[in-house]
C-alpha positions in Angstrom: 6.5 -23.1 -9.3 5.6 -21.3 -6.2 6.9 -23.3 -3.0 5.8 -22.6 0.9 7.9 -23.1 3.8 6.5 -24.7 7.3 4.7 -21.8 8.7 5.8 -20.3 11.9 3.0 -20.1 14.0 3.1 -18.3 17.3 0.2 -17.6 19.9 -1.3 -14.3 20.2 -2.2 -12.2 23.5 -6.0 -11.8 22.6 -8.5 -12.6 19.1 -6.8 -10.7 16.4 -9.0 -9.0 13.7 -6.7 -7.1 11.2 -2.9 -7.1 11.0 -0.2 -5.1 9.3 3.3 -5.7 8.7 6.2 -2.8 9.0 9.5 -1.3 10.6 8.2 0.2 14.2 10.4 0.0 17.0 13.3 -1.0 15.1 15.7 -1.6 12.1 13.7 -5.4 11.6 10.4 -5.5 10.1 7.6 -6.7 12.9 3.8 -7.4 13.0 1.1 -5.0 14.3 -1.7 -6.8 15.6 -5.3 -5.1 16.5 -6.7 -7.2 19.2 -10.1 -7.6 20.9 -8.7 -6.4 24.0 -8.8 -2.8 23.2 -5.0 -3.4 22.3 -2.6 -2.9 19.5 0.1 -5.2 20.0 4.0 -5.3 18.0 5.4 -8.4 17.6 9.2 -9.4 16.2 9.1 -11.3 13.4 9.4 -14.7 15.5 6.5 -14.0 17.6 7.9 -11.7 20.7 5.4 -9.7 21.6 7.5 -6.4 21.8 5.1 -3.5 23.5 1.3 -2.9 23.1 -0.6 0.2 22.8 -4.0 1.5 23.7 -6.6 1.2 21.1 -10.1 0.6 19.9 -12.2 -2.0 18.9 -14.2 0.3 16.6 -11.2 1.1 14.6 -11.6 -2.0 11.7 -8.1 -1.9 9.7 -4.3 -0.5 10.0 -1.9 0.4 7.7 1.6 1.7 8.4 3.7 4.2 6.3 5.2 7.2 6.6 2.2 9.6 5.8 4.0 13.0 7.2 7.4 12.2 5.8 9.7 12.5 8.3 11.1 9.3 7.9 9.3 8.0 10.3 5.8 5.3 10.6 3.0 6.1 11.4 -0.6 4.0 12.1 -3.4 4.8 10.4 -6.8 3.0 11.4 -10.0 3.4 9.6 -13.5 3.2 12.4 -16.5 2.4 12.5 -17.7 6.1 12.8 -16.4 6.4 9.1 -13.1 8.0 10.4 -9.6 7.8 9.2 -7.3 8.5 11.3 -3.4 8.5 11.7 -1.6 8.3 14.9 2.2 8.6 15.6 3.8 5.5 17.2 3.2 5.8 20.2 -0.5 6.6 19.7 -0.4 10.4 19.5 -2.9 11.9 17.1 -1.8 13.5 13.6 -4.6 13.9 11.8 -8.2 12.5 10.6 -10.8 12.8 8.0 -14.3 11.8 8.1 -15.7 9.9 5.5 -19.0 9.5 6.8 -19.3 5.7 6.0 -17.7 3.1 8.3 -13.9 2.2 7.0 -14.0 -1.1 5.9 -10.1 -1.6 5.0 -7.6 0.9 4.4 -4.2 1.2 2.9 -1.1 3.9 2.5 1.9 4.5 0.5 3.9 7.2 -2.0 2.2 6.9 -5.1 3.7 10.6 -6.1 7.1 10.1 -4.9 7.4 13.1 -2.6 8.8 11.1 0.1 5.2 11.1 2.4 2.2 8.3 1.7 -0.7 8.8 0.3 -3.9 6.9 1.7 -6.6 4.7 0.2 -9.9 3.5 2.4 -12.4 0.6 1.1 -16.1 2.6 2.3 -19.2 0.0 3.5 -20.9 1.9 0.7 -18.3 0.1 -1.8 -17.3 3.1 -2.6 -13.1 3.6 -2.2 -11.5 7.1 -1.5 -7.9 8.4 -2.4 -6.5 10.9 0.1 -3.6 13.5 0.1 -1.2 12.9 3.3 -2.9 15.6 4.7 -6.2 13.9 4.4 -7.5 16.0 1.6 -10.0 14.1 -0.6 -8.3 13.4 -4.4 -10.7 11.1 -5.4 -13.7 8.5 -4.7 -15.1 5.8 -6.7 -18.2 3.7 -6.3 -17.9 0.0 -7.6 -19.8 -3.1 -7.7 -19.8 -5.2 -4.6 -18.3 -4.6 -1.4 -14.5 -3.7 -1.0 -12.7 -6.6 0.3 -9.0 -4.8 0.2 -7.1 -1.7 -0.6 -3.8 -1.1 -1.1 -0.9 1.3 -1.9 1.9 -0.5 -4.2 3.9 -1.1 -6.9 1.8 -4.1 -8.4 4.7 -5.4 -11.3 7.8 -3.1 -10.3 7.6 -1.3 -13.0 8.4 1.9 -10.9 4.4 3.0 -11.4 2.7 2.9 -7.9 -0.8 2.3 -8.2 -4.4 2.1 -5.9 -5.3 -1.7 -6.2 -8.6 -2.3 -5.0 -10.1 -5.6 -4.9 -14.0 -6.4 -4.6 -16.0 -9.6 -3.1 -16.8 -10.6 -6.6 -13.4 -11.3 -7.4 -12.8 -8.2 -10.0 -9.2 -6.0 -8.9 -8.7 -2.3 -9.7 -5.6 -0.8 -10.4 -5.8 2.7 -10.2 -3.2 6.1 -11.3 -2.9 8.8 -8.9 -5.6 10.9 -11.0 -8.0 7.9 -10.7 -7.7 7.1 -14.2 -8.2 3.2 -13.9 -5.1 1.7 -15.5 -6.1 -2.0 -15.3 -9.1 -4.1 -14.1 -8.7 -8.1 -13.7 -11.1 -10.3 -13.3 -11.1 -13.5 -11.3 -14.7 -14.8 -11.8 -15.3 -16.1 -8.3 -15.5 -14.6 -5.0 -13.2 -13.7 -2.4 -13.5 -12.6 1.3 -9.4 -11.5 2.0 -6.5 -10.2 -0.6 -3.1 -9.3 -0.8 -0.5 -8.7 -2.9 3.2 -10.3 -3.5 6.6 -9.4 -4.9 8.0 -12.5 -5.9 11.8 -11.7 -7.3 10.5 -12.9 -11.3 7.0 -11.9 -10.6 3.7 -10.3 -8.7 1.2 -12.2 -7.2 -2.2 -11.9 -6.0 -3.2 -13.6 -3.3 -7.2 -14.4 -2.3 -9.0 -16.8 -0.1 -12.9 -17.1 0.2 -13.4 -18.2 4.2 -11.6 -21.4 3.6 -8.4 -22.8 5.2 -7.0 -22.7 1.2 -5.0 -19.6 -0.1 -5.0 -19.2 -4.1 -1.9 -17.4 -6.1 -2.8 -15.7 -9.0 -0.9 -13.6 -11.6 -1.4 -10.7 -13.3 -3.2 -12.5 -16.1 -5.7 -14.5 -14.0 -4.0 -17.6 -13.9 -4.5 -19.3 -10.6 -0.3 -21.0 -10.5 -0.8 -21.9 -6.6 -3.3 -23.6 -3.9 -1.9 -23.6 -0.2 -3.7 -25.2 2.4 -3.0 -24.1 5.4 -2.2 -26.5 8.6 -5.5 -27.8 10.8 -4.5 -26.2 13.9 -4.0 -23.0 12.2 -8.1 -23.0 11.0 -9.6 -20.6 8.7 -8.4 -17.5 7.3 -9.4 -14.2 8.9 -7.0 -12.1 7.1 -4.0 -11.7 4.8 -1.4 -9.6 4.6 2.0 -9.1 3.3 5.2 -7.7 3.8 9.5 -8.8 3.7 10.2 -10.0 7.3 13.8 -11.9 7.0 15.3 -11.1 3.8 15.3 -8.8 1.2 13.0 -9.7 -1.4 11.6 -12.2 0.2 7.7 -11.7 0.6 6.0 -13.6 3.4 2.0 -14.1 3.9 0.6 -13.5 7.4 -2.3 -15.1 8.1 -4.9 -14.3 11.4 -6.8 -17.3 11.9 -9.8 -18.1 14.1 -7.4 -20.0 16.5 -6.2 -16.6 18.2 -2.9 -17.7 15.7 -1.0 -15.6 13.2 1.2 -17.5 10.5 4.3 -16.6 8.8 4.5 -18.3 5.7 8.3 -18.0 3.7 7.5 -18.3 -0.3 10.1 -20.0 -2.0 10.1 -19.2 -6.2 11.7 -22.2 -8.6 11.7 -21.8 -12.5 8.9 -24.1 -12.8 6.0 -22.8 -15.4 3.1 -24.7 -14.5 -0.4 -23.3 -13.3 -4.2 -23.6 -13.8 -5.8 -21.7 -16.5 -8.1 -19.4 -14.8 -9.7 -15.8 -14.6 -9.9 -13.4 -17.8 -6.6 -11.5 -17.1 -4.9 -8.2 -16.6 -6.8 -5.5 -19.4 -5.2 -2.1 -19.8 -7.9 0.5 -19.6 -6.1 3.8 -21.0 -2.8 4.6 -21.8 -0.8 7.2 -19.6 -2.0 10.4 -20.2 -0.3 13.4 -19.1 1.7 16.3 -20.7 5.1 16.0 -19.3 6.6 18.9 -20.7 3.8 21.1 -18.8 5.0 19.6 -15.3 8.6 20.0 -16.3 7.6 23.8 -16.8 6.3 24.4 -13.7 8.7 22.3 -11.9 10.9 25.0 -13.2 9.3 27.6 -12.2 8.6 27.0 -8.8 12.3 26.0 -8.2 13.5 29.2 -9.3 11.5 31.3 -6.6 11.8 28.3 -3.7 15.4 27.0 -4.4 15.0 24.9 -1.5 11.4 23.3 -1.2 10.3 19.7 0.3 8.8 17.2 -2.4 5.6 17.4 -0.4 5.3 21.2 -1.1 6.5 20.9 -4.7 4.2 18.4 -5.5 1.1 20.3 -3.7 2.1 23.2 -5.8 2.2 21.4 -9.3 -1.1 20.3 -9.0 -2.8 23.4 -7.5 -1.2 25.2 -10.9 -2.9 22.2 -13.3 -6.2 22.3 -14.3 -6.6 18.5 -13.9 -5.7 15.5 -12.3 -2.5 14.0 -13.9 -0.2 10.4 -13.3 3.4 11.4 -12.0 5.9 10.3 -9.6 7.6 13.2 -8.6 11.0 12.0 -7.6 11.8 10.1 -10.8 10.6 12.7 -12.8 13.2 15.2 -10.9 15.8 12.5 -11.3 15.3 12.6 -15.2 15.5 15.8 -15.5 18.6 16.2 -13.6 20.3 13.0 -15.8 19.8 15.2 -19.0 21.2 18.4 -17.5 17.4 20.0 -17.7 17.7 20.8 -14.3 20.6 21.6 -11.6 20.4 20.5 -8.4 20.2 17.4 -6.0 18.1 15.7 -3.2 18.5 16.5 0.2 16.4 13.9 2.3 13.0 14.8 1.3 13.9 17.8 0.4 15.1 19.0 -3.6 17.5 21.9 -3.2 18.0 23.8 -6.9 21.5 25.3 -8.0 20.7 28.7 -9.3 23.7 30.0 -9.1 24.8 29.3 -12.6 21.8 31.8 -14.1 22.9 34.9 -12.2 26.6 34.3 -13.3 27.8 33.4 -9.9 31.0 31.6 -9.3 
């Protein structure tokens, strides 16, 4: 069964309205906080505030990743004025893209494994975009009711990164990096927040409808926990997640009406007992891309640009295809060199090729 620690609860500087958890200003994880004071405010993971930053109320959600990278986070905020944005971290701007509907939640990560996140935004329209690191639009999608969440993740660690996207009426997306919609789960009733958790033996969803109750559900719509959270701590405003203390140990954070945020520690026991809910986890499609025509070009373009970052290898492979494929670019190189179909080895973010050995070089 699914066990919850004593939340830590700690007092913020202002009203928060959207948080985000990530490595900032150090080696330890912290929380990012948007605040009502025009303020974006770091926090450890006890509840130090750590340093603030000039921002804006009109910016709605934040996600942190490394978009360029460099090995470094950045912050990127959807607005309002239907902007996304992405800001170094101190606050400098990198780039933005207009979407020309107000950002209603956003979300980044490497869904192509070429070492620099890609970015997802939930429109008001409920519409949900997927965007190149450079902003370039991929994809968009209208759905059925308004876009509660969006995120960048590997739902069930089975090294497949996917676009979840979860709607007020309870229905989650899971989505390939083509847009081909790998799964769609339905949890027949509403929900006003969403997250997502890796547990060590499992993922979870996690939902609450404007209550003081959080509800854990698995992949196949079964609802296995009900937290409810502490009276002082009030109702939930938002959910996030992320690994504060340990390694592989996923935490909820919870911004309440209280001006509170809440750290909640989930413990995992062997236990096998859960409500029978929701319709579960349906496959759409199977994969579908030709392998052998990405090895090819892989190939190719390694032989004229022995040296080339992932970023620019995997802009290049898709320029050359005709249509929008599923691939994660590092494992795929990683294959290849484990059966000797390729020589060479990673260099950061960058794949350096051994051509030597075709122009009979010692």
């Amino acid at each position: 069964m699914l066990k919850i620690t004593t939340p830590t609860i700690f007092q913020t500087d202002d009203l928060v309205y959207y948080i985000a958890v990530g490595t900032i200003t150090g080696k330890n994880p912290e929380i990012a906080a948007c605040s009502y004071d025009g303020k974006l405010h770091i926090y450890s993971r006890e509840g130090k505030r750590k340093w603030s930053l000039d921002w804006s109320t009109t910016f709605t959600c934040l996600a942190l990743a490394d978009v360029e990278g460099k090995g470094s986070t950045a912050l990127l905020s959807g607005s309002l004025d239907g902007k996304i944005r992405i800001f170094s971290q101190r606050g400098t701007p990198i780039w933005q893209k207009d979407l020309q509907q107000p950002v209603i939640c956003c979300g980044a990560g490497d869904i192509d494994g070429d070492g620099a996140a890609e970015v997802s935004a939930g429109l008001e329209g409920e519409q949900v975009v997927f965007l190149d690191n450079d902003g370039a639009l991929l994809w968009k999608k209208t759905l059925d009711s308004p876009i509660v969440a969006t995120k960048i993740a590997d739902f069930n660690s089975d090294g497949e990164v996917e676009v979840i996207v979860a709607e007020a009426n309870g229905t989650i997306h899971l989505y390939a990096s083509s847009g081909r919609e790998r799964f769609i789960l339905e949890l027949k009733e509403p929900i006003s927040n969403f997250s997502l958790i890796n547990t060590p033996k499992e993922a979870l969803f996690v939902t609450n409808n404007k209550t003081a109750q959080l509800k854990f559900w698995d992949a196949d719509g079964n609802l296995r926990h009900r937290y409810h959270l502490p009276s002082k701590v009030g109702s939930v405003k938002f959910i996030t997640s992320g690994p504060l203390f340990e390694a592989g140990v996923d935490v909820v954070i919870l911004s309440s009406r209280n001006d509170l945020i809440s750290v909640l520690k989930l413990l995992i026991s062997n236990g096998k007992q859960w409500e029978e809910s929701g319709s579960g986890l349906k496959e759409i499609a199977p994969r579908d891309f030709d392998i052998a025509v990405i090895k090819e070009l892989i190939l190719s373009i390694t032989l004229e640009q022995s040296r080339i970052t992932l970023e620019e290898l995997d802009r290049e492979i898709r320029e050359a295809l005709n249509r929008k494929v599923d691939y994660n670019l590092r494992e795929l190189l990683s294959k290849m060199l484990q059966k000797n179909q390729l020589l060479g080895y990673f260099e950061g973010n960058e794949f350096v090729r051994n051509t030597s050995y075709l122009w009979g070089e010692e």
